[in-house]
NULOVEX-306019 format. One record per residue (C-alpha): x, y, z; residue in three letters. Coordinates in steps of 0.1 Angstrom, whole numbers. Each point is the difference from the previous one (the first is absolute). Layout:
% NULOVEX-306019
- px_py_pz_code
- X_Y_Z_Ala
...
This chain:
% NULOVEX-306019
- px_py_pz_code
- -664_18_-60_Unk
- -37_-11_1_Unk
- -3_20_-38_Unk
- 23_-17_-13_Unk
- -11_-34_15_Unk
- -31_8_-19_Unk
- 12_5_-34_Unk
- 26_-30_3_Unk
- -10_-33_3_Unk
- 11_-18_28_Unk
- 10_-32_-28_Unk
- 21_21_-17_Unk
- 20_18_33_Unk
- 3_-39_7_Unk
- 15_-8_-32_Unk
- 19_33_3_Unk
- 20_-18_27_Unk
- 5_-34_-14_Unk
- 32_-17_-4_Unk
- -2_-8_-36_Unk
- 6_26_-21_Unk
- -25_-6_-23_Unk
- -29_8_22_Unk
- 20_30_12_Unk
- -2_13_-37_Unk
- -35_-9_-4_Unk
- -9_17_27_Unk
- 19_34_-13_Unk
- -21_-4_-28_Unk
- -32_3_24_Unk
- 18_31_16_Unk
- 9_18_-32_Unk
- -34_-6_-11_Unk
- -20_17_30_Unk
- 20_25_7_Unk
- -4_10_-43_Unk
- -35_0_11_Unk
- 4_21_29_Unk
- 26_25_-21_Unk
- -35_2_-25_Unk
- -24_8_24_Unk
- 27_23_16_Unk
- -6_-10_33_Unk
- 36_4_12_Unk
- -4_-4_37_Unk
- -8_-39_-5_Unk
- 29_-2_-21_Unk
- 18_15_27_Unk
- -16_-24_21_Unk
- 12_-29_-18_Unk
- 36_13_-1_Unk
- 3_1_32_Unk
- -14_-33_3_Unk
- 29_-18_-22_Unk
- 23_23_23_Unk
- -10_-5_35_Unk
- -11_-37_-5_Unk
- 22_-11_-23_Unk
- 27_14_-9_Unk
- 9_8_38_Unk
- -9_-32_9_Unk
- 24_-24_17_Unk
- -10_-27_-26_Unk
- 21_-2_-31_Unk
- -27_-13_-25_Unk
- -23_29_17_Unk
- 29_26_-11_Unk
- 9_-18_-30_Unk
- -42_4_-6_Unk
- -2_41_11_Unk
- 28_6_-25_Unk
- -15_-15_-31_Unk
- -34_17_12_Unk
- 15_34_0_Unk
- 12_-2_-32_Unk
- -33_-10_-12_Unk
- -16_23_16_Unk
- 21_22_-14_Unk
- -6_-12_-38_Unk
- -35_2_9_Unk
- 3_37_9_Unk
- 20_9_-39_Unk
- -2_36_-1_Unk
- -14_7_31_Unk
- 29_-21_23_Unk
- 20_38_6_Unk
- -25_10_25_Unk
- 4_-34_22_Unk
- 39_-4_-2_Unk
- 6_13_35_Unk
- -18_-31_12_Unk
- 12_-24_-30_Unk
- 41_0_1_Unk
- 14_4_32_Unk
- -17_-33_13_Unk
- 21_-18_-29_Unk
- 31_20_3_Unk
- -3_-15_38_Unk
- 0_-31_-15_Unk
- 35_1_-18_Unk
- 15_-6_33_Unk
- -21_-31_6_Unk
- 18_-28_19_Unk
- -16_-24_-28_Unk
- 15_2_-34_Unk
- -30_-6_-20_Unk
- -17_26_23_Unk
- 29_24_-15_Unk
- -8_-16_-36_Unk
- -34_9_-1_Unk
- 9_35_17_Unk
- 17_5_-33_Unk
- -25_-11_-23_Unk
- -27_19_17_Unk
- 19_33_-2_Unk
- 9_-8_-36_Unk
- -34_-6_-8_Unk
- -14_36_22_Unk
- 25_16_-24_Unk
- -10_-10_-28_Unk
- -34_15_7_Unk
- 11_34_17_Unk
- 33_8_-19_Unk
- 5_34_4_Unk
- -19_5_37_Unk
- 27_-24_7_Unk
- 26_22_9_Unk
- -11_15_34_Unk
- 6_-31_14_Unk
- 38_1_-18_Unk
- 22_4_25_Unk
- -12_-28_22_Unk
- -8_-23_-33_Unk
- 39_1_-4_Unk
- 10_-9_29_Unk
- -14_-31_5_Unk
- 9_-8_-31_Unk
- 38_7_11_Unk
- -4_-22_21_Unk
- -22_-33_-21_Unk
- 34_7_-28_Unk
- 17_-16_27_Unk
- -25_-26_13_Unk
- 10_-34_8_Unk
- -23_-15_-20_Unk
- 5_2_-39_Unk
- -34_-3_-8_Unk
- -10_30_20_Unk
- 33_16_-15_Unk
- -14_-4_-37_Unk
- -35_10_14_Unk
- 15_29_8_Unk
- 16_6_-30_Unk
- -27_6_-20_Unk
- -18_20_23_Unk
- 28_20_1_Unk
- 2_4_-38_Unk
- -31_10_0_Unk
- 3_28_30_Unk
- 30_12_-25_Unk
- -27_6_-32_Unk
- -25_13_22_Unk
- 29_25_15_Unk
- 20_7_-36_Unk
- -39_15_-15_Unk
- -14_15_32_Unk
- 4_39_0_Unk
- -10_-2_41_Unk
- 32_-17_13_Unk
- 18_25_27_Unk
- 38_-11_-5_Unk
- 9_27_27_Unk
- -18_-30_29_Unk
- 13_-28_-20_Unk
- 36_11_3_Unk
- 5_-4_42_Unk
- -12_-33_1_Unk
- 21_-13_-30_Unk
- 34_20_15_Unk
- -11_-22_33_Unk
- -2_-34_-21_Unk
- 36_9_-19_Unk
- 19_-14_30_Unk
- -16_-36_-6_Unk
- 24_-27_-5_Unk
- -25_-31_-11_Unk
- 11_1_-41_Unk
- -39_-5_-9_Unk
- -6_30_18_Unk
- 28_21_-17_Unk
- -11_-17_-34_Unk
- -36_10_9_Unk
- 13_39_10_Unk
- 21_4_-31_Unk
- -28_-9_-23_Unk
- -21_25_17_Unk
- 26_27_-4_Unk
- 2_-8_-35_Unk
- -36_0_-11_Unk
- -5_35_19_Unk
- 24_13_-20_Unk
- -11_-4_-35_Unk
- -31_12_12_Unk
- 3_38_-19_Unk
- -21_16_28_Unk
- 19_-12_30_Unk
- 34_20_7_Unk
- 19_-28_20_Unk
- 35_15_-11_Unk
- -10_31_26_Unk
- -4_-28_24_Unk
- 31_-16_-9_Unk
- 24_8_31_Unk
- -30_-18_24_Unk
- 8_-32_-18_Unk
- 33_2_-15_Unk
- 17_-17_30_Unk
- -19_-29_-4_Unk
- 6_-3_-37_Unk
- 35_0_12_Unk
- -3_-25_25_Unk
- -20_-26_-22_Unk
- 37_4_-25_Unk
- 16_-24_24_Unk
- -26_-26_3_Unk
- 6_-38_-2_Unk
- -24_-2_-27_Unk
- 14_9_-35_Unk
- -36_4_-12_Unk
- -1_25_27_Unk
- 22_20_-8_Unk
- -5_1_-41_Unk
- -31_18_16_Unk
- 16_25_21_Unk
- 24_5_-28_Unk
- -24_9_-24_Unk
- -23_20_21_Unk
- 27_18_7_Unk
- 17_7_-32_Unk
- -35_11_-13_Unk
- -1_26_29_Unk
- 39_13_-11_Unk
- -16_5_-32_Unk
- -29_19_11_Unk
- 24_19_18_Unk
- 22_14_-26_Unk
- -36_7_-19_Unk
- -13_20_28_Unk
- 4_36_5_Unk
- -6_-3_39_Unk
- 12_-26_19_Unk
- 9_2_41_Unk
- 40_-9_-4_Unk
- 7_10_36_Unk
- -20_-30_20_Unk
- 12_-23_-28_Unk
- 31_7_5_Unk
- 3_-3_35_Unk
- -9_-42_-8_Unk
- 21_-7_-29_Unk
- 30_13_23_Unk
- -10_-26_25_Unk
- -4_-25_-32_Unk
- 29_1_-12_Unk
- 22_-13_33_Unk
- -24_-31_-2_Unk
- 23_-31_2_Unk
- -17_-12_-29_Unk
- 17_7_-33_Unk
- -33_2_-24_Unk
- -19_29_25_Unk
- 34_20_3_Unk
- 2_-2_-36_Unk
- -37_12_-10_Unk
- 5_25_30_Unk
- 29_12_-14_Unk
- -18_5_-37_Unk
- -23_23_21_Unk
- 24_20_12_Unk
- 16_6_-30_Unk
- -29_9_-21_Unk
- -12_22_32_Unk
- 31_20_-3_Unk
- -6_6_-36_Unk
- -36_9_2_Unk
- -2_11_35_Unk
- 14_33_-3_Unk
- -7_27_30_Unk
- -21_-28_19_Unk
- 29_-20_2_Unk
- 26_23_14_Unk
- -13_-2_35_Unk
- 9_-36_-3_Unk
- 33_-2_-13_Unk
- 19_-9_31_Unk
- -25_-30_3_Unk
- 5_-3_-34_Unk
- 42_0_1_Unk
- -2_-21_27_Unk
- -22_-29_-16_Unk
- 22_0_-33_Unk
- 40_3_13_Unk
- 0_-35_16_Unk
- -23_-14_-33_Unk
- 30_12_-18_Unk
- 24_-28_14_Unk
- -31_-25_-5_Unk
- 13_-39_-11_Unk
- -26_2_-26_Unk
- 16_20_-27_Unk
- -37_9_-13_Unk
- -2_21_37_Unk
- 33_14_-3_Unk
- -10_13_-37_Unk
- -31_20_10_Unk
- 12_12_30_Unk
- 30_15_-16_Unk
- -21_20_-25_Unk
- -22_9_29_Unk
- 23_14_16_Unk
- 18_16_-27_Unk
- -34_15_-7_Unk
- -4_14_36_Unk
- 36_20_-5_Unk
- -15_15_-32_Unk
- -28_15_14_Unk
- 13_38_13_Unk
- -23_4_32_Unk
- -8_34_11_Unk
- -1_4_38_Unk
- -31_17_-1_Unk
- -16_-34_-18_Unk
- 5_-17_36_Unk
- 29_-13_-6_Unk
- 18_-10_30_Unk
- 37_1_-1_Unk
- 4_-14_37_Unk
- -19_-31_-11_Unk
- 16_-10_-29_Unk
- 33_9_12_Unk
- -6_-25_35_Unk
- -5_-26_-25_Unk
- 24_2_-21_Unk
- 23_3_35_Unk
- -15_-35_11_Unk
- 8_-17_-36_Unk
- 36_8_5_Unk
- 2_-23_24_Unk
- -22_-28_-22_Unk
- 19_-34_-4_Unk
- 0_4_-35_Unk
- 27_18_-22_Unk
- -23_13_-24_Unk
- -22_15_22_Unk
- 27_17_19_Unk
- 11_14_-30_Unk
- -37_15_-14_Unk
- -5_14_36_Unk
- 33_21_-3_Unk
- -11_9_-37_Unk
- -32_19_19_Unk
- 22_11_25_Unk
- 20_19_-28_Unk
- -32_8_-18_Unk
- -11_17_31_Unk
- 28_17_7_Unk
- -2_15_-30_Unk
- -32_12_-4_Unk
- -10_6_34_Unk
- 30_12_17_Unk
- -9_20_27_Unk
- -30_-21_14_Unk
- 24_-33_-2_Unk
- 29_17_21_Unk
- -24_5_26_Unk
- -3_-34_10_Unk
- 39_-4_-8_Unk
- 6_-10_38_Unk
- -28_-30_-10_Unk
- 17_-11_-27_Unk
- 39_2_8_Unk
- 4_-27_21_Unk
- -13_-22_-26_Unk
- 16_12_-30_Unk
- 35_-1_23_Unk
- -6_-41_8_Unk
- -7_-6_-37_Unk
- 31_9_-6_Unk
- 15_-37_16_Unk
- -26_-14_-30_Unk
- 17_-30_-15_Unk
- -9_12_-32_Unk
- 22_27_-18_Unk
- -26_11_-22_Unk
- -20_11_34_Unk
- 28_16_19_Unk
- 6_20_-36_Unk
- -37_10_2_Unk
- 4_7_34_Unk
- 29_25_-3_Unk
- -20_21_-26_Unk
- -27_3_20_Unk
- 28_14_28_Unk
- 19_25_-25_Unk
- -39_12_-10_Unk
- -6_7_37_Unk
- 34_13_6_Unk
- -3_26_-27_Unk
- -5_28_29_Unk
- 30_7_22_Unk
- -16_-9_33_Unk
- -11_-34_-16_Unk
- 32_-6_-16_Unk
- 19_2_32_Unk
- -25_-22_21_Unk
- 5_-26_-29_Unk
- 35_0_8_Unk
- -6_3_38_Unk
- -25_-34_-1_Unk
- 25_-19_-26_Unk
- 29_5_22_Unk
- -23_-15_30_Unk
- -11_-28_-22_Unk
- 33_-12_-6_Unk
- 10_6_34_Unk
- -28_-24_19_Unk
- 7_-24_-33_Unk
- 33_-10_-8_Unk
- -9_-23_-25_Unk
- -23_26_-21_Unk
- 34_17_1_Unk
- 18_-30_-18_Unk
- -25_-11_-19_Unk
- -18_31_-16_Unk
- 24_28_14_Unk
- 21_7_-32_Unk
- -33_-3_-27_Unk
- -19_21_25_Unk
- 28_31_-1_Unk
- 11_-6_-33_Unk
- -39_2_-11_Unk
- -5_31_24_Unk
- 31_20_-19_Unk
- -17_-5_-31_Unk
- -34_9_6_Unk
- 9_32_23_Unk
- 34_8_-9_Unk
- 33_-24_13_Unk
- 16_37_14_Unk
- -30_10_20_Unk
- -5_-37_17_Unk
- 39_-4_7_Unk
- 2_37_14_Unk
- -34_-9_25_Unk
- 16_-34_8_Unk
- 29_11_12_Unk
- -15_30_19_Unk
- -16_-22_20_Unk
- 27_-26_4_Unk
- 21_24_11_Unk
- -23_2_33_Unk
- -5_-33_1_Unk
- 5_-13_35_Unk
- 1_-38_-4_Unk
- 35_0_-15_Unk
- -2_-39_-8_Unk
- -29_4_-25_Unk
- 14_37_-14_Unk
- 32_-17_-5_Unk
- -21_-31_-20_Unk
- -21_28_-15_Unk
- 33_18_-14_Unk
- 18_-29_-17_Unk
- -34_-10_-16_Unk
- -1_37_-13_Unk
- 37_3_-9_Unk
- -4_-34_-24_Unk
- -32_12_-15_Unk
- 20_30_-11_Unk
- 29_-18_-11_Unk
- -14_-26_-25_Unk
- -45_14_-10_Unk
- -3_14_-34_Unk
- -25_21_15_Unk
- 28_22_19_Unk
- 24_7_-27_Unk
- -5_34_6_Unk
- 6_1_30_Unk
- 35_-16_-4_Unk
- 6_21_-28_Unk
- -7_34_24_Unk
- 16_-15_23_Unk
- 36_-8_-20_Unk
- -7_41_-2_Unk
- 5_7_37_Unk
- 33_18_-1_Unk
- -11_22_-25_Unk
- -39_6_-4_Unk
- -11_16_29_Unk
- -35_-26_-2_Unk
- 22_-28_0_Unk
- 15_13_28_Unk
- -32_3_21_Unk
- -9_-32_-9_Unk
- 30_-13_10_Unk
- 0_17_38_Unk
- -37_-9_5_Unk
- 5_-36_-7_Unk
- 36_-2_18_Unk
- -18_7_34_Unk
- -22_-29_1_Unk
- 26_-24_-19_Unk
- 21_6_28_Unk
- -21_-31_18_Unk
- 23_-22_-28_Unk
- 38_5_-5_Unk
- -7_-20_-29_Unk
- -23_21_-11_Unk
- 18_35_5_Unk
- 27_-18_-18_Unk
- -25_-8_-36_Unk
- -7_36_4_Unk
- 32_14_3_Unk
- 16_-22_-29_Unk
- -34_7_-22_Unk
- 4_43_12_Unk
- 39_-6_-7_Unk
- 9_16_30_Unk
- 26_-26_-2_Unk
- 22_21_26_Unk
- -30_-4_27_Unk
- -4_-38_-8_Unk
- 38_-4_10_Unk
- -6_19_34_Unk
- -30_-22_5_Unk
- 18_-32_-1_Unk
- 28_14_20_Unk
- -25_8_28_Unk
- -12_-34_2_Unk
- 9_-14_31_Unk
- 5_-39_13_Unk
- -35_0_14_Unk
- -14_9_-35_Unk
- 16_-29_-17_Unk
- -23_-31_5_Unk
- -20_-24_-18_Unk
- -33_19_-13_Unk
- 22_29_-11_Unk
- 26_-26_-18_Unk
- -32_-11_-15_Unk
- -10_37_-11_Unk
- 37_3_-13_Unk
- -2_-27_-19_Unk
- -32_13_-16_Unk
- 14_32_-10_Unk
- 31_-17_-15_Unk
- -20_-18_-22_Unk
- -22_31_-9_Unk
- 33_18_-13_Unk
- 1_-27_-27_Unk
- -33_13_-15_Unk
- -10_25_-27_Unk
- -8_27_26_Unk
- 38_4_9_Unk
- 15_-4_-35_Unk
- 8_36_4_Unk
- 19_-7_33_Unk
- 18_-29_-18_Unk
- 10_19_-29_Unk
- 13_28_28_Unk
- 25_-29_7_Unk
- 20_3_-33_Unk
- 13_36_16_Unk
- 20_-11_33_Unk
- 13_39_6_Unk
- -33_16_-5_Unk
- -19_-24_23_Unk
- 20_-6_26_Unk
- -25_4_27_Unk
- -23_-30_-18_Unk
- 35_-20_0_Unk
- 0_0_38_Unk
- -35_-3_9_Unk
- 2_-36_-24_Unk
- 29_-6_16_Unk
- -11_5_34_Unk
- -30_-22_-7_Unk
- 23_-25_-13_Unk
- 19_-3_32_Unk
- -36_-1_21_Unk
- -8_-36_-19_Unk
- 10_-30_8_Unk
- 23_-13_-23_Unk
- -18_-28_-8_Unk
- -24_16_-10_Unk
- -15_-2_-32_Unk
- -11_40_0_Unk
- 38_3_12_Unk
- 11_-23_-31_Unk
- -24_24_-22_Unk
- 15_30_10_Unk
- 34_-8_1_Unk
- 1_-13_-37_Unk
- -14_38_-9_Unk
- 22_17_15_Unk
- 26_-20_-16_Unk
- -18_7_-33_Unk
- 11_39_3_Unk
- 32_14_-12_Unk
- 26_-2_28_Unk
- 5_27_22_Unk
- 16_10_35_Unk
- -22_19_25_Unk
- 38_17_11_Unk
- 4_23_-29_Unk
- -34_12_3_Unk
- -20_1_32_Unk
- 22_25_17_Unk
- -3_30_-28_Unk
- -5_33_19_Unk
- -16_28_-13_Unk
- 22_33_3_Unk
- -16_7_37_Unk
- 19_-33_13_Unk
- -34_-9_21_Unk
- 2_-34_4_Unk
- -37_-4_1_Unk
- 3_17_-37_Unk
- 0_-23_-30_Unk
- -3_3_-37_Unk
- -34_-13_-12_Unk
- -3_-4_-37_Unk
- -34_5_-16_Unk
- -14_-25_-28_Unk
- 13_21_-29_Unk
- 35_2_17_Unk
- 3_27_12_Unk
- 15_4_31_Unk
- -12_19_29_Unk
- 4_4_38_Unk
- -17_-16_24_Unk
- -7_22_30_Unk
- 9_-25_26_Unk
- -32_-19_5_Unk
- -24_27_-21_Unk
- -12_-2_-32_Unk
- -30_17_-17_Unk
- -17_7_33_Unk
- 6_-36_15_Unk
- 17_5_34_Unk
- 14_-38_-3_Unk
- 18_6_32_Unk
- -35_6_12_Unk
- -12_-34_-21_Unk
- 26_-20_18_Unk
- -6_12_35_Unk
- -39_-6_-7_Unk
- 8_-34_-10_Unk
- 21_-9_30_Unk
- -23_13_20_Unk
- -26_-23_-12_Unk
- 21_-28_-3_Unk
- 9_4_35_Unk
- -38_0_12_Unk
- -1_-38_-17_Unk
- 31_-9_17_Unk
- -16_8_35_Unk
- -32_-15_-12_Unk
- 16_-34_-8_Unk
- 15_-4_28_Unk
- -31_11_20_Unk
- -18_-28_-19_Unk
- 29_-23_8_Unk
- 0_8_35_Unk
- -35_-9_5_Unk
- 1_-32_-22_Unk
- 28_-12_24_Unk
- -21_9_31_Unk
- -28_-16_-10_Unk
- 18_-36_-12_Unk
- 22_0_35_Unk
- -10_-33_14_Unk
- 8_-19_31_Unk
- 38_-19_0_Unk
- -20_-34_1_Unk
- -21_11_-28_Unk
- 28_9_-24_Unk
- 16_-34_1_Unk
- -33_-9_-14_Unk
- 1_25_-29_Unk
- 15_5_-31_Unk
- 33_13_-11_Unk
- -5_38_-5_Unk
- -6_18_-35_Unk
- 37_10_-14_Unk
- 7_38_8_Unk
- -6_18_-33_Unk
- 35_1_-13_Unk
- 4_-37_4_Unk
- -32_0_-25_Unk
- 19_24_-23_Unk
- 30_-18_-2_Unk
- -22_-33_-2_Unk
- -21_11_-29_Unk
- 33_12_-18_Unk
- 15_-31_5_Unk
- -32_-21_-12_Unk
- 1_24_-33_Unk
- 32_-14_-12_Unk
- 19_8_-32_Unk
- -22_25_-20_Unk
């Protein structure tokens, strides 16, 4: 202290301090002047001495005009020093860089101008001090005052130059402290980062594309800024690193990656946008890096697909179509489980168009990884089942392939069947609403004999007879009237004399038993005309109530259709049919005759050629059984009908099975009816206070008859 007392006089340490500025500068002067004389003579130490004098007396001082004073001298001194000012920077700038966070603006001002003016002098030497340089002027960008703010600014500019034409500048310690600053929200901050980014990478020399992924989120972030000027900046930082990108023959996809996924759910339409831009030119580029990331990838771009912004939904698309393209070997790290558990989740997304993509990849899977997928089948069933009540067709369609490609095995075929007859069972209303576009898509896709023959396996060991009973009649109508089943009927119509038809015939019979409606479609369709007679004849009183009125009714109408113009036509030969005569006529006499099914059918049968059943039902074949009658085949000719036998169908066998079954619903409605009455007994007092009862069943068949009126 007492060297540098000697070498500095004591009027111009005064003026040093003084509140006018123009002594202050004065006095710099003085300073710049001994301490060039000092640099000359090389005597360092008392240049070292009269640093530390402007530092520990002035520029620490607790006097503004003293601090104001110690940062103009160090910048002298500095000046003073020219060439020489390297060796003395250790002492020179971190007193001013203390200064930037001065409480006194113009303390903070002169801070700036200082370091501006030590820069000048030291330019390259500059750059140890780097890290620490920008920093506090991270934080002056965002000073309250705008004087220190444009004070700042130049500095700054400077530091850039200085930075852009050093060769010393260690990017690898620059980068933590700038991925720390990213997160700043104060816009002259981000401005102040962006530029940085910028000018750092047009420098040829500095590679801040490998040091991309540390900053990248931050870029991101800045896209949603209030300010537009803001994010112009990010914008264009940003599409200059894309390009780089695509330019570069190395680039680290995977930790990108991992952000734009995260970017591209951001509630902000321009960052999910330039996110989804990424993606999309990752998957193009990215090749083997990328693989490990698809599932991440999938499940950033199958929601952007149903994006309201139609640019979104356009990008995403060919993203995504772009991800299907690419044939992934499992050895590349490609991991089925992953991207199969995403798509699984998307079927459930709230939008229709990413339901739909999510069951494309589930196909696309299925196809090319089969045996991995059907590993996690148990994970994925469930799902694929409950998007099959999706209110959109187009899914359910989608849906069902992805079903017939799992239920290409045996096993898997029959647990399809197994887990669709449960769904419709706990949901009725998937049942009505999606029952008959679910089986009729089903018989396409995996062959309408195979699904009917598993259905009515099943059915036939059904134990809840009210839903196999529902379950039937859906079946039997789907049969009657799909296009997709014309085979069927047409193998069917064979029963009596192709031995397939025939099988068919028995296999379905058993579980169509649950439906006398039902066994009757099937015998009329078959033409076992003589069986469909005996069937209505072995309805009894309980039988005949409203919900199977309702059935008859159905089927009535059904004979009316295109699928029994052959039974029609059978009409115009009274004597060779006469087993079809009766069963009509029996049905006739079941309906009300009110009725408009019993108006319909009356006015065909009056259509026919007239005819009495006496001439012809009682002709005996020469054995004079009376459970012998002649059956005539389709070409005419006429045959014998071995009592109830007829190319291997025991129909004596058919009936008893049927009576049997329809005995088991009998009990089981009145079971049912038992308990219902059980449960609704009430007190006397109580049922003075209650309704009239519910009309017993027939009352309800004869009222809805009645209500019909003149068909």
């Amino acid at each position: 202290m007492a060297d540098a007392l000697m070498v500095v006089p004591a009027a111009v340490l005064r003026n040093l301090a003084d509140k006018l500025y123009e002594k202050r500068k004065n006095a710099a002067l003085d300073v710049e002047g001994i301490v060039k004389q000092l640099a000359t003579a090389g005597d360092h130490d008392k240049i070292t001495a009269v640093i530390n004098l402007l530092t520990t007396e002035f520029t620490y001082s607790p006097q503004s005009n003293h601090r104001k004073g110690g940062l103009i001298g160090l910048a002298a001194a500095t000046v003073g020093l020219t060439s020489e000012a390297a060796q003395h920077l250790e002492q020179l700038v971190p007193p001013v860089l203390y200064s930037f966070s001065d409480q006194d603006s113009r303390v903070r001002y002169y801070a700036c101008e200082a370091l501006y003016n030590i820069a000048k002098v030291v330019r390259g030497d500059f750059i140890i001090f780097f890290n620490k340089i920008f920093d506090a002027l991270c934080k002056l960008s965002a000073d309250s005052d705008s004087n220190v703010q444009s004070a700042a600014h130049l500095l700054d500019r400077l530091v850039k130059d200085i930075v852009t034409e050093s060769d010393q500048f260690s990017i690898e310690e620059f980068i933590p402290l700038l991925r720390e600053r990213m997160n700043v929200l104060n816009p002259f901050v981000r401005q102040f980062l962006v530029g940085w980014i910028s000018v750092l990478d047009s420098v040829p020399n500095i590679d801040m594309l490998g040091f991309l992924p540390d900053f990248l989120d931050g870029l991101f972030n800045m896209l949603s800024d209030s300010s537009h000027e803001i994010r112009q900046q990010a914008d264009s930082a940003l599409s200059e690193f894309l390009q780089e990108i695509k330019n570069s023959p190395s680039v680290d996809y995977g930790r990108m990656a991992e952000i734009l996924v995260q970017r591209a759910g951001s509630p902000d339409e321009f960052t999910r946008l330039t996110a989804v831009t990424w993606i999309n030119e990752f998957v193009k580029l990215g090749g083997d890096q990328v693989v490990p990331y698809y599932a991440d990838i999938l499940g950033a771009i199958l929601p952007c697909i149903s994006d309201k912004e139609e640019k979104i939904r356009v990008v995403a698309r060919e993203t995504n179509e772009e991800l299907r393209d690419v044939k992934a070997d499992l050895a590349e790290a490609f991991d089925v489980e992953a991207v199969l558990s995403i798509a699984r989740r998307q079927i459930s997304s709230e939008w229709e168009a990413t339901r739909i993509e999510a069951l494309h990849w589930m196909s696309t899977l299925l196809n090319r990884y089969r045996t991995e997928v059907l590993q996690f089948l148990d994970d994925i069933l469930d799902t694929l089942l409950k998007a099959l009540s999706d209110p959109s067709d187009e899914v359910v369609l989608l849906v069902l392939d992805v079903h017939a490609c799992i239920a290409k095995d045996p096993q898997h075929f029959q647990q399809l069947v197994v887990f669709l007859l449960h769904s419709f069972r706990v949901d009725n209303s998937l049942l009505e609403k999606r029952g008959a576009l679910i089986i009729r898509r089903l018989c396409v896709l995996l062959n309408a004999e195979r699904v009917y023959r598993e259905l009515s396996t099943i059915l036939e060991r059904e134990s809840d007879l009210d839903f196999s009973s529902l379950m039937v009649q859906a079946l039997n109508l789907i049969l009657l009237t799909s296009p997709e089943l014309s085979e069927i009927r047409e193998l069917l119509k064979q029963s009596l004399v192709n031995t397939a038809g025939k099988d068919l015939y028995v296999t379905l019979y058993a579980s169509w038993c649950h439906s006398p409606m039902a066994v009757l479609s099937l015998c009329l369709l078959a033409q076992t005309y003589q069986h469909a007679s005996d069937v209505v004849q072995s309805l009894g009183e309980e039988d005949i109530n409203t919900k199977f009125l309702v059935q008859l009714d159905k089927l009535i109408r059904l004979l009316e259709t295109p699928t029994f113009t052959c039974l029609r036509l059978q009409l115009l030969e009274p004597g060779r049919y006469i087993w079809l005569f009766k069963t009509l006529y029996g049905l006739l006499m079941l309906l009300p005759q009110q009725s408009a099914a019993f108006k319909i059918l009356k006015t065909r049968l009056k259509a026919v050629p007239s005819y009495s059943f006496d001439g012809e039902q009682s002709k005996r074949t020469p054995s004079r059984s009376p459970y012998q009658f002649l059956h005539h085949t389709k070409d005419g000719d006429i045959t014998t009908d071995g009592g109830y036998s007829h190319n291997g169908i025991n129909f004596a066998a058919r009936l008893q099975q049927f009576k049997q079954m329809q005995h088991q619903h009998r009990v089981h409605r009145k079971t049912q009816a038992l308990s219902c009455k059980i449960s609704t007994t009430l007190p006397k007092e109580a049922q003075i206070q209650e309704e009239p009862m519910l009309p017993q069943l027939s009352d309800v068949a004869t009222s809805r008859s009645s209500k019909r009126g003149p068909g």
